[in-house]
N, C-alpha and C positions, 0 to 999 in steps of 0.2 A: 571582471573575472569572477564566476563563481565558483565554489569549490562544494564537492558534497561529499560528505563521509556517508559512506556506505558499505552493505556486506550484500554478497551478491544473492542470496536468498533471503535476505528479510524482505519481509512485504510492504514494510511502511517506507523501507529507500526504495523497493519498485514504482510505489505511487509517486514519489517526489523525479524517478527517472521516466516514469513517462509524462507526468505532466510540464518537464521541460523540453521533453521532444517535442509534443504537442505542441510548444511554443516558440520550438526552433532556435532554444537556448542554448547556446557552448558552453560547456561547463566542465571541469576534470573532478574524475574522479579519487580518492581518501581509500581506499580498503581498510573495514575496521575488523577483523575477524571475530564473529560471534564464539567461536568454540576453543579455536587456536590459543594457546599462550593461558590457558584460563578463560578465555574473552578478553579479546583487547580491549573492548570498552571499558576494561577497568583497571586502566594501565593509568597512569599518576597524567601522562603526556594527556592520554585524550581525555583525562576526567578534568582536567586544567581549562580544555576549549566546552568541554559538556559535562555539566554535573551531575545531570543526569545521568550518565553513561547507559547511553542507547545510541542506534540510529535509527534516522537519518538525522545529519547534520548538517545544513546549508552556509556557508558565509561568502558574503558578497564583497567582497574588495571592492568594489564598486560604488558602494553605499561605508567605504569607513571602516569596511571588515566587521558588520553586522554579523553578528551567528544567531542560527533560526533553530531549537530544537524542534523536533514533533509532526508528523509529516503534513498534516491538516493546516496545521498554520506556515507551514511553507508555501502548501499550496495557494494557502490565502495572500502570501506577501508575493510569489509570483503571480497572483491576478492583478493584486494594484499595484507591483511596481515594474511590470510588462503586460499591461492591459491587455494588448493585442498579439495572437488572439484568445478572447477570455476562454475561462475555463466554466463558467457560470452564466445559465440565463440571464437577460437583461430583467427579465420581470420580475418584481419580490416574491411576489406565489411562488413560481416556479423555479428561484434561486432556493427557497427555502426548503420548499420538494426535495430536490437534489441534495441539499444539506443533511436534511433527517435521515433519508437514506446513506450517502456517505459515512455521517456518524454513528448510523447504526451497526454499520459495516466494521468501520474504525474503532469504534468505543464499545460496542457493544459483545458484536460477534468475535473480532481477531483477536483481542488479550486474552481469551479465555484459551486460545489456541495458541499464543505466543511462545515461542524458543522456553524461555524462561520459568514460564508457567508449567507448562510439561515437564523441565529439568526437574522441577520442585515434586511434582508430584511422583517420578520415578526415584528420586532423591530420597530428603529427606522425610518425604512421608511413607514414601516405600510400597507405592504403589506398582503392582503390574506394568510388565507394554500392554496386555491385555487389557489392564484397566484402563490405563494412560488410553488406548485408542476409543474404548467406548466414552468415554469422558470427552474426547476430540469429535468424535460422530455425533455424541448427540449436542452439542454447541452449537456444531456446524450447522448442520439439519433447522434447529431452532432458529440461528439465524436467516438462514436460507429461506428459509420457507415464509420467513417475513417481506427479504427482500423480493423476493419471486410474486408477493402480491401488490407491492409497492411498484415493480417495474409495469403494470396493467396502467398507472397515469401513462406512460407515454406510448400507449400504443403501438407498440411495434417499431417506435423511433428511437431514437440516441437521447439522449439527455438534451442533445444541443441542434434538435431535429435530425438534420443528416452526418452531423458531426459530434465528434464523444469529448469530452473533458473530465472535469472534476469527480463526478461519478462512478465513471468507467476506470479512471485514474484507482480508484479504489476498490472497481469489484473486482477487476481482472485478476492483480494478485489474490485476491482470494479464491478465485477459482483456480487459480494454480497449484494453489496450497491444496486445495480440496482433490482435484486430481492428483497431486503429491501422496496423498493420503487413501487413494482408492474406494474414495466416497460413490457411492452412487447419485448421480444427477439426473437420473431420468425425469424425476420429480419436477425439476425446474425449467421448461421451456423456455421462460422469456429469458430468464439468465444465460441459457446456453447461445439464445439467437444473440443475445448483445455480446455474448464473448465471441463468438465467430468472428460478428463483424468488427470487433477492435482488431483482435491477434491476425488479421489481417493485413493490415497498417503497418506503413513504416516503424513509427513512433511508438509502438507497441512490442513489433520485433525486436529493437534498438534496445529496449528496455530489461528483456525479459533476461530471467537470470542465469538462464546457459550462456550466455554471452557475453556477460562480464567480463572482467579483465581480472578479476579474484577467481572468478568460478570452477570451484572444482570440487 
């Protein structure tokens, strides 16, 4: 049995929900409300399973009732401990490929754009929406524009030739976020060609955060 704490627009529970689509995982889902109650993640209950207080959060009854913070190393304990079917090249070049780009995605680009990060800057620093949005535009942009050169390794393919994993696991929410935000994408072809063809998918549908069981 696995369980995942989740909010239905965070981007780093979408990449842990589609990468167990992808793998045709059952799993129930936790509603942890990011805004509600304060944020639930910072309620005594779920700071006790995560001390971090974030999501996502995976635990496996399966495994002993393991709990996995952090969406990148979830993903990585669902590759080796449901190999099939993986979410990563077989070859180390192009596992590694796929890596940099993910992380640049994940570490790089989306915390700058995080729930949290924005709170703060409207918050206590007392910044604008005005400013707050140019601050999210040009993050974006900056990352983007890296990814969009780094998607030219795969020609025109999936990360996993015909099929998407770990990669697409983490661009997709961020192009949702980015149309969330009424970014302009014209810039980005090859990003826009590899979102078509994921949000096409089942497992990408399944995922997405209108359709949650929190969403609203």
């Amino acid at each position: 049995m696995l369980t995942l704490y989740s909010y239905w627009r965070s981007s780093a529970a979408y990449r842990v929900r589609i990468a167990l689509n992808l793998k045709g995982l059952a799993y129930k889902q936790v509603s942890v409300h990011l805004v509600k109650e304060g944020g639930q993640q910072h309620s005594a209950e779920y700071k006790a399973l995560n001390p971090q207080q974030l999501v996502p959060l995976l635990v496996d009854e399966g495994s002993g009732g393991v709990r996995i913070a952090q969406s990148l190393a979830i993903l990585e304990y669902l590759d080796e401990a449901f190999p099939v079917p993986a979410l990563l090249p077989s070859d180390p070049a192009q596992r590694a490929q796929v890596r940099a780009l993910a992380l640049h995605i994940a570490c790089d680009l989306h915390p700058l754009n995080n729930l949290r990060v924005l709170q703060y800057l409207t918050g206590p620093l007392g910044v604008s929406e005005a400013g707050k949005d140019a601050w999210y535009q040009h993050w974006l942009h900056a990352g983007l524009a890296a990814v969009e050169q780094g998607l030219a390794l795969f020609d025109g393919r999936l990360s996993l030739g015909e099929r998407p994993g770990y990669l697409e696991a983490c661009l997709i929410p961020q192009l949702y976020n980015a149309r969330r935000f009424n970014a302009d994408l014209d810039a980005y072809p090859r990003i826009l060609a590899m979102g078509a063809r994921c949000e096409s998918l089942d497992a990408f549908k399944n995922a997405a955060p209108e359709v949650q069981p929190d969403a609203q």
